[in-house]
N, C-alpha and C positions, 0 to 999 in steps of 0.2 A: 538462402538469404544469409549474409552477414554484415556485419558492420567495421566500416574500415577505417583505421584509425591508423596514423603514421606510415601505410602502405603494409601494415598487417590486420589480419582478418578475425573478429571477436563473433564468436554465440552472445546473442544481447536479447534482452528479457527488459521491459519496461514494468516494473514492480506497482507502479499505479496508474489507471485510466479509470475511464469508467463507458457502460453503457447504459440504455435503454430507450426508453421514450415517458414524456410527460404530456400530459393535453396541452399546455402551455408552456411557452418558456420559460425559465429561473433563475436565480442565479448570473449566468453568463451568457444567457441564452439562447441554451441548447433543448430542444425539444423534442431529438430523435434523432440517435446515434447507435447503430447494432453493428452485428461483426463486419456488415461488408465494409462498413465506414472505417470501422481501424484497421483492417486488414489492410488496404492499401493505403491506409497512414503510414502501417508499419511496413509495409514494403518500400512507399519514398524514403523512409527514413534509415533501412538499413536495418530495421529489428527484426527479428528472428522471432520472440510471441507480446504476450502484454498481459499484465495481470489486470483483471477488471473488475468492479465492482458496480452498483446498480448508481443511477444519476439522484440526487436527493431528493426526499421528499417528504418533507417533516410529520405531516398526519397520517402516514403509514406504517402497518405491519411488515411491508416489501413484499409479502406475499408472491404477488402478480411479478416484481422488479425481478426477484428471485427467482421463479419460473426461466425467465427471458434469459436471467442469464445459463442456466443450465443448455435451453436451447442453443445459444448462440457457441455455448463451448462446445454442443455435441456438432454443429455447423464445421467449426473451424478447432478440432482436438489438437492439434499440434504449433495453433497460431492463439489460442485464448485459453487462459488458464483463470477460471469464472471463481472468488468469493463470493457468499452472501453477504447481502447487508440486514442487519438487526436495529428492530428500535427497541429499547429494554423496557421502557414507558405502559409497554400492553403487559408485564409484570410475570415473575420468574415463572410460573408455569407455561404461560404462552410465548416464550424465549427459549425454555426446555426443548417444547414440541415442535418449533420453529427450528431450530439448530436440528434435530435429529433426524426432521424433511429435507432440508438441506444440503447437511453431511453424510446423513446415514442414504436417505431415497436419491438425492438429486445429483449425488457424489461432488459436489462443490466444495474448492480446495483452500479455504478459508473464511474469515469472520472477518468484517470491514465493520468500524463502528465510529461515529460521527457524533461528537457529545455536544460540539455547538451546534448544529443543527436541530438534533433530537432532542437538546436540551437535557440533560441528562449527570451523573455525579457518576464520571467514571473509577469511585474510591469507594461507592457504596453499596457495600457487598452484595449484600439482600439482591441487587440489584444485577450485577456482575459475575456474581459465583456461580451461577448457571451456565453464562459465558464460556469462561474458564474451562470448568469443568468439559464442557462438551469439546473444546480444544484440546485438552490433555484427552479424553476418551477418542478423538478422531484422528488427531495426530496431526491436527492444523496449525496453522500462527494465526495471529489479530492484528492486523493491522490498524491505529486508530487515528483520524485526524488530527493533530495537534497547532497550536497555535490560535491567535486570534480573539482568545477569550480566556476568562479566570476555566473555564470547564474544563477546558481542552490543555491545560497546560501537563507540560511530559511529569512532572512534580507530582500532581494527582494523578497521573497515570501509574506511576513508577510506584506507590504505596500498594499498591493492590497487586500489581505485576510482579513485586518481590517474596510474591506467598506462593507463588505460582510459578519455579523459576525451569521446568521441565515445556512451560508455553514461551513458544516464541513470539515476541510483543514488535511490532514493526511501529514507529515516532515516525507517520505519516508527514512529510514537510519537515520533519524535527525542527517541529517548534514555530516555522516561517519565518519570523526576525527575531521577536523581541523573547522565546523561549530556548532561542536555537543554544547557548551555552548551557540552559540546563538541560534540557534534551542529551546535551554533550557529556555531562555529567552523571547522570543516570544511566548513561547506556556504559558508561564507565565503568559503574560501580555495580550492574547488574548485567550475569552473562545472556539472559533472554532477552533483553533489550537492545533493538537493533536502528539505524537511524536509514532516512528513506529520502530524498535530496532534493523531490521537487518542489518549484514554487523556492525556495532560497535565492535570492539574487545578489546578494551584496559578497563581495568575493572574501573580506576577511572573517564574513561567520561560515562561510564554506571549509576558508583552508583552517577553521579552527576545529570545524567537526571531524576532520579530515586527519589532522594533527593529532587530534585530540583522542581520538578512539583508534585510527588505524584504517586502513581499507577491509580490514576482513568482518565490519562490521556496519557497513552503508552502502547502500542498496540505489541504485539510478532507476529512479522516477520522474514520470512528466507530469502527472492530473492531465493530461488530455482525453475530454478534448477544451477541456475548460482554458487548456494551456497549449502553446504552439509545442507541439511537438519536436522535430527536429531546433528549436533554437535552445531544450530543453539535453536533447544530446549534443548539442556543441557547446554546451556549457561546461557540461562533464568534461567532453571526449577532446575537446581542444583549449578551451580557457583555465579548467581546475587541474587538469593534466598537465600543464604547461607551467599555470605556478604551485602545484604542489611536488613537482618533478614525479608524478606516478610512471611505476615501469608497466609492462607490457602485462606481471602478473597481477597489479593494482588490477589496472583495467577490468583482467577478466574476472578479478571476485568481485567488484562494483556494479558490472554489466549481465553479471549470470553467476560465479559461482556461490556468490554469498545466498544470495534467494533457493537458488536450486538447493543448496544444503539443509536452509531451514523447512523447505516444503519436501525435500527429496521428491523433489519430481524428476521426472527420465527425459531428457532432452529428447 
């Protein structure tokens, strides 16, 4: 599999999805989406794997979400590269225990965390330092929602992410609209902060992020299945590429090298 862009051929890694199943649908709703679903998403589309996290679900531990997804990576090793998702809410012990089932039993290749959802002060240590820590001891990144809300903004993100600068912090959406210049900034002024592209649609806060931090540090994401997939790579790979004039080595650190670097996974 690869993806083809100006009649040259890229390794491409979709840096956000999600899967699992909910008894009802949420959100966008989706009520039951596992590997066989995106695998051949990602085959229409030209991707190569997808990094995935559990579908939300705010009065959970993920427990069960978190299982699914280990499954579903050990299904498809080479097409799903599965984080956990954490709600910090059940309080730093049971966050500890939780990350080291995870990372250490379930070998899951990152921490996904959602503070508008979960509701949550991703600046409040007490809260977060269990986080962290269990990142810098596995040798993960975090990737966290941002945007949408005073919770979620990259601003609170970036106070807590700057004590911690050995974790690599991935500004899910960086920001969606109204955060995406400080998103831009932060990731500026801190080398573990890194910006993640889906869900942005408006093209001058693209080519600012773009601009603004460089290609070796934004990462091409969809959110699907919340999001159309492929209109999410032609965003990238023909619209932001066309007015940002990205060359052929942009492409491949946005598509794959940027993420494989922070996760050193083995293609």
């Amino acid at each position: 599999m690869a993806l083809r862009i100006n009649d040259s051929e890229f390794y491409a890694i979709d840096a956000h999805s999600h899967l699992g199943r909910r008894k009802t649908p949420l959100g966008h709703g989706v009520a039951s989406f596992l590997g066989d679903d995106l695998v051949r998403n990602l085959d229409e589309a030209g991707l190569d794997c997808a990094v995935a996290f559990p579908l939300g679900a705010s009065c959970t531990d993920y427990s069960e979400a978190n299982q699914i997804m280990a499954d579903e990576m050990a299904k498809y090793p080479k097409r799903i590269i599965s984080f956990c998702r954490i709600n910090p809410n059940f309080g730093p012990e049971a966050t500890a225990r939780a990350l080291d089932h995870c990372l250490g039993t379930l070998k899951l290749k990152g921490i996904k965390l959602h503070p508008e959802i979960e509701f949550f002060d991703p600046n409040e240590a007490e809260l977060m330092d269990p986080i962290y820590l269990a990142a810098r001891r596995y040798h993960v990144p975090i990737i966290f929602h941002t945007g949408m809300s005073s919770k979620a903004s990259p601003g609170v993100i970036a106070e807590l992410a700057a004590r911690y600068r050995d974790v690599p912090v991935i500004l899910g959406h960086m920001g969606v609209s109204e955060y995406v210049k400080l998103a831009v900034a932060v990731a500026r002024q801190n080398e573990n902060i890194f910006l993640e592209t889906s869900v942005v649609g408006w093209m001058p806060l693209l080519l600012e992020a773009f601009r603004g931090v460089g290609t070796s540090k934004i990462l091409f994401g969809s959110d699907h299945p919340y999001n159309h997939l492929l209109m999410e790579v032609e965003k990238i790979s023909k619209h932001v590429a066309t007015a940002a004039k990205l060359k052929q080595d942009d492409l491949k650190k946005v598509f794959a090298d940027n993420f494989l670097a922070i996760l050193k996974h083995d293609r």
